[in-house]
C-alpha positions as CSV (number, residue, x, y, z in Angstrom):
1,X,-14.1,-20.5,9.0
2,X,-12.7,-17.2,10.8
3,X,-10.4,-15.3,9.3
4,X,-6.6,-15.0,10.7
5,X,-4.9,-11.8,10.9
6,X,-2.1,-11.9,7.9
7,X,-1.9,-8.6,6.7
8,X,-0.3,-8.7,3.2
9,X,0.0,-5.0,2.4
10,X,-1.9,-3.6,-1.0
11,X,-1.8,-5.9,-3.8
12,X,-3.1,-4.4,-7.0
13,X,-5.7,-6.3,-8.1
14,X,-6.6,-4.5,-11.7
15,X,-5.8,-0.6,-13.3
16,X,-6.0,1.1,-16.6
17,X,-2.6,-0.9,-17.6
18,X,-1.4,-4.3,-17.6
19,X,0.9,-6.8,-15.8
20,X,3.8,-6.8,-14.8
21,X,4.0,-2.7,-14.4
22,X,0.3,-1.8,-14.7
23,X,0.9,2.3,-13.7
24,X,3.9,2.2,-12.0
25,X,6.2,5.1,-12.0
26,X,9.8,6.2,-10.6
27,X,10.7,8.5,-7.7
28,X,13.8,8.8,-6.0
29,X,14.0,7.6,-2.5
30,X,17.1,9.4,-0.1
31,X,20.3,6.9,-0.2
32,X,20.8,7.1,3.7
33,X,16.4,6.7,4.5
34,X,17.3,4.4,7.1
35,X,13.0,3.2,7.6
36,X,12.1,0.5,5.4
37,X,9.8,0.7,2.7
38,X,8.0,-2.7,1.9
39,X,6.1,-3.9,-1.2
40,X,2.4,-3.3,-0.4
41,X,3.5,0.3,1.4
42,X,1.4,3.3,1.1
43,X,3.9,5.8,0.5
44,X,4.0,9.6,-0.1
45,X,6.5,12.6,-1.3
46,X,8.7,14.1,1.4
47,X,7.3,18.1,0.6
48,X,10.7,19.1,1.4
49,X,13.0,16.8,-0.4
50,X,10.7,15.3,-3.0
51,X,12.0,12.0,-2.3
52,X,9.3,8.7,-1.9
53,X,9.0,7.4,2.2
54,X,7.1,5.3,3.5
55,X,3.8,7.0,4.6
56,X,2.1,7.6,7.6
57,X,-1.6,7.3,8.6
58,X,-3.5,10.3,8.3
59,X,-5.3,12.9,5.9
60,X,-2.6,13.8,3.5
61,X,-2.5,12.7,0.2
62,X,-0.3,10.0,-1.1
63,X,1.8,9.4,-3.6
64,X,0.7,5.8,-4.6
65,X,1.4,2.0,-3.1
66,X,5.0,0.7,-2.8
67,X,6.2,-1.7,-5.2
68,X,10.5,-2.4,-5.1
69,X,13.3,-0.3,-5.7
70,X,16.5,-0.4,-7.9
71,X,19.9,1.1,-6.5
72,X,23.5,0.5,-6.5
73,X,24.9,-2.1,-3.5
74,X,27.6,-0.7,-1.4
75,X,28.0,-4.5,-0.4
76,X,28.4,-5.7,-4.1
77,X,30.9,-3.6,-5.2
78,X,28.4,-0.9,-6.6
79,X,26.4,-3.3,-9.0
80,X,22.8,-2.5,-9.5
81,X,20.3,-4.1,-7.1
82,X,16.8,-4.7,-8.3
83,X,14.6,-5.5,-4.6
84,X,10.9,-6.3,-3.9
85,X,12.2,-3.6,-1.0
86,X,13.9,-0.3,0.5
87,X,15.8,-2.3,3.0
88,X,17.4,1.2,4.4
89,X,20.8,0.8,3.8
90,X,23.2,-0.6,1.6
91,X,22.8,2.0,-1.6
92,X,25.5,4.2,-2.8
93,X,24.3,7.9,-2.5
94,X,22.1,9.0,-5.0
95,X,21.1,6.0,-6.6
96,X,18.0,4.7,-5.3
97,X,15.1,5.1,-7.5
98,X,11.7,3.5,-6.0
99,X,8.6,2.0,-7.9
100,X,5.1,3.0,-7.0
101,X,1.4,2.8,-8.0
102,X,-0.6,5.8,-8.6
103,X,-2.7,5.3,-10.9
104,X,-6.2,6.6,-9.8
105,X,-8.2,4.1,-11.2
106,X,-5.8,1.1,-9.9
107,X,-7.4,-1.5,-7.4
108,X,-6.1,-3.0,-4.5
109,X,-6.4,-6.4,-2.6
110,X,-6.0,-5.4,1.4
111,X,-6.7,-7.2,4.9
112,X,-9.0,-5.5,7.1
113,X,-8.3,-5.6,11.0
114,X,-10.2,-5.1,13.9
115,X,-13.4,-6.0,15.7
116,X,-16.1,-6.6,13.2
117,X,-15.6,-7.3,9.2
118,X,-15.8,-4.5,6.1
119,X,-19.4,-5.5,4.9
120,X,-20.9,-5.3,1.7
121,X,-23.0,-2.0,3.1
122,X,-19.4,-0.2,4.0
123,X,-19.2,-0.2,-0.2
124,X,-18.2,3.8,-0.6
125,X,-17.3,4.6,2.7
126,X,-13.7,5.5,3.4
127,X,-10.7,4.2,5.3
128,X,-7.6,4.3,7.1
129,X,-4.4,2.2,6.7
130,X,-2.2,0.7,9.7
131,X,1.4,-0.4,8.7
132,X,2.0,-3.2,10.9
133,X,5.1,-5.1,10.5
134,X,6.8,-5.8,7.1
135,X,8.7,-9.3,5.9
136,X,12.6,-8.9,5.8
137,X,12.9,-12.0,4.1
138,X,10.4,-11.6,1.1
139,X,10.0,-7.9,1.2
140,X,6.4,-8.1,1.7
141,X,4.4,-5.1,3.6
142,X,1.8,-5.8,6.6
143,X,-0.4,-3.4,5.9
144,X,-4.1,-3.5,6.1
145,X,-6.9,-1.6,6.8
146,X,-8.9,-0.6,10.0
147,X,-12.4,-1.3,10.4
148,X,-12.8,1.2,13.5
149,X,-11.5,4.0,10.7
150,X,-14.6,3.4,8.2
151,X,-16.1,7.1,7.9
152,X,-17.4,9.4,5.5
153,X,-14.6,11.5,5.8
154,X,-13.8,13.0,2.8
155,X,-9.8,13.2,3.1
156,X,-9.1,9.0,4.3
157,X,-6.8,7.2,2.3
158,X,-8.6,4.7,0.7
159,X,-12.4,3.7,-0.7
160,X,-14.3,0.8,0.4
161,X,-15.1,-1.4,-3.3
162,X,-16.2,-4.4,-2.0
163,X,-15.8,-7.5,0.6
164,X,-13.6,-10.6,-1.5
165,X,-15.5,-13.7,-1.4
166,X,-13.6,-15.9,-4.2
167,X,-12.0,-18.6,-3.7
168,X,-13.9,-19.5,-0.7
169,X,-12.2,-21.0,2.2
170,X,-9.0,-19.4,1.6
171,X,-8.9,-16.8,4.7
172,X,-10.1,-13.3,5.0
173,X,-12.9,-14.7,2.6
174,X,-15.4,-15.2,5.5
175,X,-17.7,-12.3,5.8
176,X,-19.6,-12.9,8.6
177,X,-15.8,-12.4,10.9
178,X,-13.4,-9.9,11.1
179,X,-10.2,-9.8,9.5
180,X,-11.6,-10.3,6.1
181,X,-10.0,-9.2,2.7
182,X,-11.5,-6.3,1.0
183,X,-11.2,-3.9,-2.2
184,X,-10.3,-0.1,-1.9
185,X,-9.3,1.9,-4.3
186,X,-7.4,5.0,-3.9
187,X,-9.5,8.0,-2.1
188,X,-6.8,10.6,-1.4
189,X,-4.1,10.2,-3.8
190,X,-1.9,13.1,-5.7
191,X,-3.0,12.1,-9.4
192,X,-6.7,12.4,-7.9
193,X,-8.4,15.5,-7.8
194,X,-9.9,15.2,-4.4
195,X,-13.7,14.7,-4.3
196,X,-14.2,12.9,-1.3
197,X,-17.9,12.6,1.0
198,X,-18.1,15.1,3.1
């Protein structure tokens, strides 16, 4: 069957470590950020701050995948909230401290968009991320990756692994169509001494 557009963000799919963290680290993200920052983000490190935000497509490097937060609620009398998400408001200042992948090695589950599928011969080519539109409700990103972005250039955000064929007839499994679910593994990352195809 075609595959349906659902972007799902980056969903680790194996790393050096183990469930639930695998390599997850801390970062601090600003208290009055006011952009969202979904589970399944890319994200990077503000170079003047140092604080996490949600990143944007291009060349730099990022700091890893998004995957919740913990900060104080304004709205709950200063108790500690533990969220799948940066919802942008709603902390008391200072005391947001966001969770993120970067482990090197780490593996990631991610739609592809756009006019033909990621094939099996795009193994070790790299690629570009779109954000598209987060979940409020379950904190979930919609990001994916662009077919049209597949290139050999050496600074992209991610590497091609492989197409996901298992189970079959779930979507994004179909290979012949676009839309389908591939592996990438970080490309351009900071804990990853760059070594990109030129």
């Amino acid at each position: 069957m075609a595959n349906t557009s659902a972007p799902f963000g980056f969903q680790q799919w194996s790393g050096t470590g183990s469930t639930p963290t695998y390599e997850q680290v801390a970062g601090p993200i600003a208290f009055d950020n006011t952009t969202k920052i979904y589970a399944g983000d890319p994200v990077s490190t503000d170079p003047t701050t140092g604080n996490i935000v949600q990143a944007t497509a291009g060349t730099a490097p990022l700091a890893g995948v998004f995957v919740g937060c913990k900060y104080n609620s304004v709205s709950r009398n200063g108790q500690p909230v533990y969220s799948p998400y940066w919802p942008g408001a709603d902390a008391i200042s200072g005391s947001v401290e966001g969770y993120y992948i970067n482990d090197p090695n780490a593996i990631f589950e991610v739609q592809s968009t756009g006019a033909s599928p990621v094939a099996q011969a795009n193994s070790g080519e790299n690629i570009q991320f779109a954000l598209g539109t987060g979940n409020t409700s379950t904190g979930q990103s919609g990001a994916s990756v662009t077919f049209a972005s597949l290139a050999t250039t050496a600074t992209l955000p991610f590497k091609v692994i492989k197409p996901v064929i298992d189970p079959p007839g779930v979507n994004g499994r179909d290979v012949t169509s676009a839309n389908n679910v591939i592996l990438v593994r970080f490309n351009n990352v900071d804990t990853k001494t760059l070594t990109g195809i030129a």
